[in-house]
C-alpha positions in Angstrom: -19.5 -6.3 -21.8 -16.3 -8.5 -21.5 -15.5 -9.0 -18.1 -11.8 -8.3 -18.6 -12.4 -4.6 -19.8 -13.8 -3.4 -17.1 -11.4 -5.2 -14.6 -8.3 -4.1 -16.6 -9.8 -0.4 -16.9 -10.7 -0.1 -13.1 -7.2 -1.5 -12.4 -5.9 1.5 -14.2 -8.0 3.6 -11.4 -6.7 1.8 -8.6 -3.0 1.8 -9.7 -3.2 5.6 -10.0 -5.3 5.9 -7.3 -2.8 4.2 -5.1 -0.3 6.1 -6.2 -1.2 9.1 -4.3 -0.8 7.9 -0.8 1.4 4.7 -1.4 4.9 6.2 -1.4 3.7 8.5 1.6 4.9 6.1 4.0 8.0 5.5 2.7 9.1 8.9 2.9 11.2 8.8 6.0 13.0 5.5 4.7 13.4 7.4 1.0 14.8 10.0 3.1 17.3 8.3 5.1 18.1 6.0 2.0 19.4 9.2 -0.1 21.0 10.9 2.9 18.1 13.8 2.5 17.3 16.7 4.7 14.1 16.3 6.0 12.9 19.3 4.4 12.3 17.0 1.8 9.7 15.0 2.8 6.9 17.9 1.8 7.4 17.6 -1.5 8.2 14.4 -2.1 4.6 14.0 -0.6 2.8 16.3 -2.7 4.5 16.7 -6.2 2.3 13.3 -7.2 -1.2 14.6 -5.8 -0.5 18.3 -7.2 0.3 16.9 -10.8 -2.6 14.4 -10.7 -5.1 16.7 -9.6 -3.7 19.5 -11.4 -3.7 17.9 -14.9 -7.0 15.5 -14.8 -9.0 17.7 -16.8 -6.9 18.4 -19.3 -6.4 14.8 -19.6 -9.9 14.4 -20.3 -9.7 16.5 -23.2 -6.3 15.0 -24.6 -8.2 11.9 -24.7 -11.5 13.8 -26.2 -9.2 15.3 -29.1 -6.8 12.3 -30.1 -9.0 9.3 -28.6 -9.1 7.7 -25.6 -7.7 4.8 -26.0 -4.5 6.5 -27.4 -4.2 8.5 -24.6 -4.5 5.9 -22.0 -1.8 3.7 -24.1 0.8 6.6 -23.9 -0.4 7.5 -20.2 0.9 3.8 -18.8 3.8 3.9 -21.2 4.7 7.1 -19.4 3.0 5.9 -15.6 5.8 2.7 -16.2 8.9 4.4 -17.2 8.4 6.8 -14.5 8.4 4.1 -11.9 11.7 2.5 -13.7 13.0 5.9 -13.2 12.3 6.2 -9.6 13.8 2.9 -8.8 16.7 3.5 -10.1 16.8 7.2 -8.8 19.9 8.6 -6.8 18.9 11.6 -5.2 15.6 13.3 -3.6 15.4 15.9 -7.3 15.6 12.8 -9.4 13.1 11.5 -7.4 10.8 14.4 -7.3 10.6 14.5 -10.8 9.8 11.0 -11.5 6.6 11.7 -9.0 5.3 14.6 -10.7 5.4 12.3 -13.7 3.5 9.6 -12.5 0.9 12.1 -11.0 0.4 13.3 -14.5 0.5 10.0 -16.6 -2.0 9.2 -13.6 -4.2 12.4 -14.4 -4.2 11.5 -18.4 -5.0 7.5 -17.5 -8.0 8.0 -15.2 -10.4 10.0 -17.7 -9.6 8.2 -20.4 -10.0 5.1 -18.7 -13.6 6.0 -17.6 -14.6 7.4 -20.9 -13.4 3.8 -22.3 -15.7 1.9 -19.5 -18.6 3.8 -20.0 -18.5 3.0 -23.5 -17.9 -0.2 -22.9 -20.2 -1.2 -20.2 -23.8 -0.1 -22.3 -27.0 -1.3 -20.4 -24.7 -2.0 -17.2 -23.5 1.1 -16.2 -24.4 1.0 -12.4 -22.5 -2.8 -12.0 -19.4 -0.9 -13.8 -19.2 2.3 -12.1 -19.8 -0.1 -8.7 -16.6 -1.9 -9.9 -14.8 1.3 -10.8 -15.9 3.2 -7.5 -14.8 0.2 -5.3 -11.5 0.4 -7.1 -10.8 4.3 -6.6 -12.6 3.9 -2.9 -10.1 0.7 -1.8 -6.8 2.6 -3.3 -7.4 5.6 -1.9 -7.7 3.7 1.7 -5.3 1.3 1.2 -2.1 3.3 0.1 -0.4 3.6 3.1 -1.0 -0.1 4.0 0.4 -1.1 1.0 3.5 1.6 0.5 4.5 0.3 4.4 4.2 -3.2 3.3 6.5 -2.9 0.1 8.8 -0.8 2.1 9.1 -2.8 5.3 9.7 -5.4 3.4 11.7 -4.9 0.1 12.6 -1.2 1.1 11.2 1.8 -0.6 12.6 1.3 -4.1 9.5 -1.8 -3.8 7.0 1.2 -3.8 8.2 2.0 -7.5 9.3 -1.4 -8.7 6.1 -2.8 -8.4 4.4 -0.5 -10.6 7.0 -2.0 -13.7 5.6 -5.4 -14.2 1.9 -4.6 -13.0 2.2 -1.7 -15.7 3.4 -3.6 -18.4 0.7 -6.1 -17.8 -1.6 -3.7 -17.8 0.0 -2.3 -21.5 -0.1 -5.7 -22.7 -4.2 -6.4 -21.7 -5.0 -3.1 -22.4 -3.9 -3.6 -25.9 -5.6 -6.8 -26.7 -9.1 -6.4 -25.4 -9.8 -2.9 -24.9 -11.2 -1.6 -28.6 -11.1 2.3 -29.5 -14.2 4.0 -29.3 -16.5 5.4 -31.5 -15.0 8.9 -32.8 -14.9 11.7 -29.9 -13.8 14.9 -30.9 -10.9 14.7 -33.7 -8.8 17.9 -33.6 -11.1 19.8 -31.3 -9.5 22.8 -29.6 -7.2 22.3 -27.3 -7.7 25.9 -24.9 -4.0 25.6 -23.5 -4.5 28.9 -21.5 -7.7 27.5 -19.8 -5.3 24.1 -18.9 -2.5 26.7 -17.6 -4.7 28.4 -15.5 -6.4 25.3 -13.9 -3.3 23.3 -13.5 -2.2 26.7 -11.7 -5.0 27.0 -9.5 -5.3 23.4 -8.3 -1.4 22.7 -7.8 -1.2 25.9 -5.5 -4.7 25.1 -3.4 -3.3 21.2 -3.0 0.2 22.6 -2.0 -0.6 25.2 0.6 -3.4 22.6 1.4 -0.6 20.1 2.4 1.3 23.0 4.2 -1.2 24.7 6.1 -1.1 21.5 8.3 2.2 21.9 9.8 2.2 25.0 12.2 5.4 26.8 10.9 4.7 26.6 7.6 0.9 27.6 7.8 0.6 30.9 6.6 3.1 29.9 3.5 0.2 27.7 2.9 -2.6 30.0 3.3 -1.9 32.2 1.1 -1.0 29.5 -1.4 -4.2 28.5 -0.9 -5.6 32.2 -1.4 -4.1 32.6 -4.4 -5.0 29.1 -5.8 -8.7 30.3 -5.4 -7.9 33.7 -7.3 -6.6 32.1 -9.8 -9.0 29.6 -10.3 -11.6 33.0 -10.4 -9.4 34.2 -13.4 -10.1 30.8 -14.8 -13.9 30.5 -14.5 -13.2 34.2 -16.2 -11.2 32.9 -19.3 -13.3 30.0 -19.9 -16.5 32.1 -20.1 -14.4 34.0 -22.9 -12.8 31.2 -24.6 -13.9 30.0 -28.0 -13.0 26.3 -27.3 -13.0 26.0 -23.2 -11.4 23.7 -21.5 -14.8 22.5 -19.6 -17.2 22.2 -22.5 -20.2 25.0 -21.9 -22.2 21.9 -21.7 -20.5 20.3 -18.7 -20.6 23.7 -17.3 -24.3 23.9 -17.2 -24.8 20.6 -16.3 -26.5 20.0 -12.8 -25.8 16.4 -12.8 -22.2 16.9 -12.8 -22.1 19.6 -10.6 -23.7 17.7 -7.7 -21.8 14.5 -9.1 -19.0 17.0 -8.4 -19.8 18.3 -4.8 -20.4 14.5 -4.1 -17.2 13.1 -5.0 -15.3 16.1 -2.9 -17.3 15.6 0.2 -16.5 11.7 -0.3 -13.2 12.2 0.3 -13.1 15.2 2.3 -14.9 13.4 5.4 -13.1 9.8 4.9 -9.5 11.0 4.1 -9.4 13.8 6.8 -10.9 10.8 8.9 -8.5 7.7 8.4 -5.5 10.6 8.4 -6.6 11.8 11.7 -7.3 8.5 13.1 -3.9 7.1 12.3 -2.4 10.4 13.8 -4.4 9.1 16.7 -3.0 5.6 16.6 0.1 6.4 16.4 1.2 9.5 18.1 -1.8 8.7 21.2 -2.0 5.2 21.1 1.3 4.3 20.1 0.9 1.8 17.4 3.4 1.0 14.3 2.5 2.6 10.8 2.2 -0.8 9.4 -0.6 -1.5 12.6 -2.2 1.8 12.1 -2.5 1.1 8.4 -4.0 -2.6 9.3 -6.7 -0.9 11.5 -7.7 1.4 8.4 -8.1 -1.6 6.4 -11.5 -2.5 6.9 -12.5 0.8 5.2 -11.0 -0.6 2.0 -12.7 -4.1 2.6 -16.3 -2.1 3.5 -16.2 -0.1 0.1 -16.1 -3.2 -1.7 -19.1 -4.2 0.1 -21.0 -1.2 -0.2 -19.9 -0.7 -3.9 -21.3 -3.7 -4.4 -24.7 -3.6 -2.4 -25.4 -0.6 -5.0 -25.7 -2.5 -7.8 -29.3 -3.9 -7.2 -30.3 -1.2 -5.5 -30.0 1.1 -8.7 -33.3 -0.4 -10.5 -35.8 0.6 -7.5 -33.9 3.8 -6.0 -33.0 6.8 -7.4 -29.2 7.7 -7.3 -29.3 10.8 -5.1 -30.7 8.3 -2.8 -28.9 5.9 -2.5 -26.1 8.6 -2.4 -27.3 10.3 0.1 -27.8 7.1 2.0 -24.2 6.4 1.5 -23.0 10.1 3.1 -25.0 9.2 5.9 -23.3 6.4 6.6 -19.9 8.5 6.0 -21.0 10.5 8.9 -22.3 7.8 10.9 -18.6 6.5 10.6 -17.5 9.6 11.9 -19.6 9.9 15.0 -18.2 6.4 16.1 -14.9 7.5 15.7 -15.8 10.9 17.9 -17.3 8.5 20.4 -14.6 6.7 20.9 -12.3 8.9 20.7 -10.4 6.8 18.5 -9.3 3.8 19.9 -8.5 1.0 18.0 -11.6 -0.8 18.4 -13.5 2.5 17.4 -11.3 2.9 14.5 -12.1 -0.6 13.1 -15.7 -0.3 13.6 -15.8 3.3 12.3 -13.6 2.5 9.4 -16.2 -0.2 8.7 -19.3 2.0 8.9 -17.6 4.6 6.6 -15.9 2.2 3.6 -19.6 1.1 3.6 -20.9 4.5 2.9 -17.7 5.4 0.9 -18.6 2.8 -1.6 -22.1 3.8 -2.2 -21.8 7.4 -2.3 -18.8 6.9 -4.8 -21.4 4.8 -7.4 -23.6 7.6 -6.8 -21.4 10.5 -7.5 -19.7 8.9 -10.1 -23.2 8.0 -11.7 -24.9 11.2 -11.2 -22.1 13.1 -12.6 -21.8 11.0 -15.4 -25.2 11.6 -16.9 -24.1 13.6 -19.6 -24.2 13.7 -23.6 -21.7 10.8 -24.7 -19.2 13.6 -25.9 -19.2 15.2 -22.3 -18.7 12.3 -20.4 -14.4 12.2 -21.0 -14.9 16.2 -19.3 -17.3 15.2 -16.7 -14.2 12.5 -15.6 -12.0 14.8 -15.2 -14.0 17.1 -13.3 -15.3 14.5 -11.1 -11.8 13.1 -10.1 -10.4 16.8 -9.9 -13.0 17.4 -7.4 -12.1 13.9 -5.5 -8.7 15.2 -5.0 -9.0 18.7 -4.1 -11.4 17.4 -1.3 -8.4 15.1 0.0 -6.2 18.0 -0.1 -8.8 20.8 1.6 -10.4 18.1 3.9 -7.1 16.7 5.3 -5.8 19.9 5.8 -9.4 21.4 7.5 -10.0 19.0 9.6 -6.3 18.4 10.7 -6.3 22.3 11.9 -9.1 21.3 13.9 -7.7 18.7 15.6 -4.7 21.1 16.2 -6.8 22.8 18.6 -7.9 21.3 21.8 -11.1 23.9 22.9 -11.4 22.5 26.7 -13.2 19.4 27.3 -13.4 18.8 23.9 -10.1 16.3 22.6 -9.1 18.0 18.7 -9.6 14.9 17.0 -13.1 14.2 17.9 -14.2 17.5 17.5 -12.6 17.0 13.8 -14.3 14.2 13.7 -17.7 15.3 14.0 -17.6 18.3 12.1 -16.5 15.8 9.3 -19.8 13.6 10.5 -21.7 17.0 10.0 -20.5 17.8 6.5 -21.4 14.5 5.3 -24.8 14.6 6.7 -25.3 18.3 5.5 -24.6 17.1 2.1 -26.7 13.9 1.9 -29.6 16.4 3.1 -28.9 18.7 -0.2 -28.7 15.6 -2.9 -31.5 13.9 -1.8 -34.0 17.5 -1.6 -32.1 18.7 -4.5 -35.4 19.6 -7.6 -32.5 19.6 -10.0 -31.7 16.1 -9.6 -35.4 15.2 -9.3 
């Protein structure tokens, strides 16, 4: 397995990784930069998040029916001309459009891109999913640190400027060393009302998500997220009718990607809500600057390297749910540190540390448990796995910032928020590792 392949493919994760929570911080100065009314800032926040997690698994089967490597070719050609286009943009619509864009070239790269490191890896999946798990883990913790950077220091036209050279680059090595696979599923049947339906249901759960976290608009977001559940039933409905579904009847019945699934949403259900609520904490409490609360979240990204990478020989003598559930554990033992400290900064770099450690080992396990599936599966079981990552963002954040919202006596909000994350984390790690279906 070249060595470049996997690095440019798991670059392709973290770019659009990092896209979700990189332009986040530069909100207000987008804001003041267009003369926008601050009504804005909502959703310019969530457009990119709603169309990545919205469209991920009908990217997976775009890339199953005209090839994968296609698919991710015309997924950065899009992802790159979206970021000219925001660069250049002139007003707050222009610039809403250009992230729901990149959110969906984002959602069509990332399956394909997994499909294509799978393939290419062989005998070395665990050292490539380590790599590609480290890559998702360190963007998803490092986005605000590096959208406050760009925009502190170039302004917030950076945040979408960078992505031009760094995705031609990525066009250019794509194109020379990654080869096409073998043949996936020419012409298979693309179920357009399945994708409508799904889209539907995860765009409205991730947008009331993102509302039902600001008090006055939190009924608007409840039953947004109401309905996004009642239409994801008519969904499981449709596909149990369809004659081509969008999730393959294998994937459905697949207990490996099922509990790669609950995995990868509990990942980042307990360590976004976390490193959101801590640099609430930091910042409205403690006072710090974005760009200092965003430094003391950093050894989260730095950990899940490490803990990514501690997987790797620990795959040939333990079982994944194990090491998985090892990994949660530590999520949660993060968590409690945060709760006992209430915070601080110290706390926050030490928790941050125990949890990136845990974050990068449950993500190898999720990823690998949920992507032991027949070879023509394994573009479906991507999307699933990353639609899952992101609507546990969305529900998690939004959960565990309500709690926090709600002082109960002698009990602060945030630590209480923090160890009912602790508790969900350990809950889970109790059900992989017991699980007989996994066994």
């Amino acid at each position: 397995m070249p060595p470049v392949v996997v690095l440019v493919l798991c670059a392709v994760q973290f770019v659009d990784v990092l896209g979700v929570t990189s332009t986040t911080t530069a909100i207000p100065a987008v804001l003041d930069g267009l003369d926008a009314a601050g009504s804005a800032a909502g959703p310019l926040a969530v457009a990119y998040p709603m169309f990545f997690g919205g469209l991920l698994v009908l990217g997976a089967r775009l890339g199953d029916r005209y090839g994968s490597r296609r698919v991710l070719l015309a997924g950065v050609v899009v992802f790159t001309a979206a970021a000219v286009a925001g660069g250049l943009a002139q007003g707050v619509g222009q610039l809403l459009v250009v992230r729901a864009v990149q959110g969906g070239a984002a959602a069509v790269c990332v399956p394909s891109a997994l499909r294509l490191l799978l393939v290419a890896a062989g005998r070395d999946r665990a050292g490539a999913l380590a790599l590609w798990s480290a890559s998702g883990a360190v963007a998803g913790a490092a986005g605000f640190l590096v959208g406050g950077l760009l925009t502190d220091v170039w302004g917030w036209r950076a945040v979408f400027w960078v992505n031009v050279p760094i995705g031609v680059l990525l066009l250019a090595v794509l194109l020379r060393t990654v080869p096409a696979p073998p043949p996936e599923s020419p012409g298979a049947h693309l179920d357009l009302p399945g994708a409508a339906l799904l889209i539907g249901a995860v765009m409205a759960v991730v947008a009331g998500a993102s509302l039902v976290e600001a008090p006055g608009s939190r009924p608007a977001g409840a039953a947004l997220v109401v309905a996004g559940a009642g239409v994801g039933l008519l969904f499981a409905h449709q596909q149990r009718r369809s004659r081509g579904p969008l999730v393959p009847a294998g994937a459905v019945r697949s207990a490996h990607l099922r509990a790669g699934t609950v995995v990868s949403f509990v990942n980042t259900a307990t360590t976004s809500s976390a490193a959101v609520l801590a640099t609430l904490v930091l910042q409205d409490r403690l006072g710090a600057s974005p760009l200092e609360a965003g430094l003391s979240l950093l050894p989260i990204s730095v950990a899940a390297v490490a803990g990514s990478a501690a997987t790797r020989p620990l795959t040939a003598r333990l079982p994944m749910p194990v090491i998985g559930g090892a990994g949660l554990l530590g999520i949660g033992a993060g968590n409690v540190v945060l709760a006992a400290t209430s915070g601080s900064t110290a706390g926050v770099v030490a928790g941050g540390t125990v949890i990136g450690l845990g974050l990068g080992a449950a993500s190898v396990a999720g990823n690998a448990i949920g992507t032991q599936v027949a070879s023509d599966l394994e573009g479906s079981a991507s999307g699933v796995l990353n639609t899952g990552a992101q609507l546990g963002t969305a529900l998690g954040v939004a959960a565990l910032v309500l709690v926090a919202a709600g002082d109960l006596g002698p009990v602060p909000g945030p630590v209480l928020a923090w160890a009912v994350a602790a508790a969900a984390a350990a809950t889970c790690a109790v059900w992989l590792v017991r699980s007989p279906a996994l066994r």
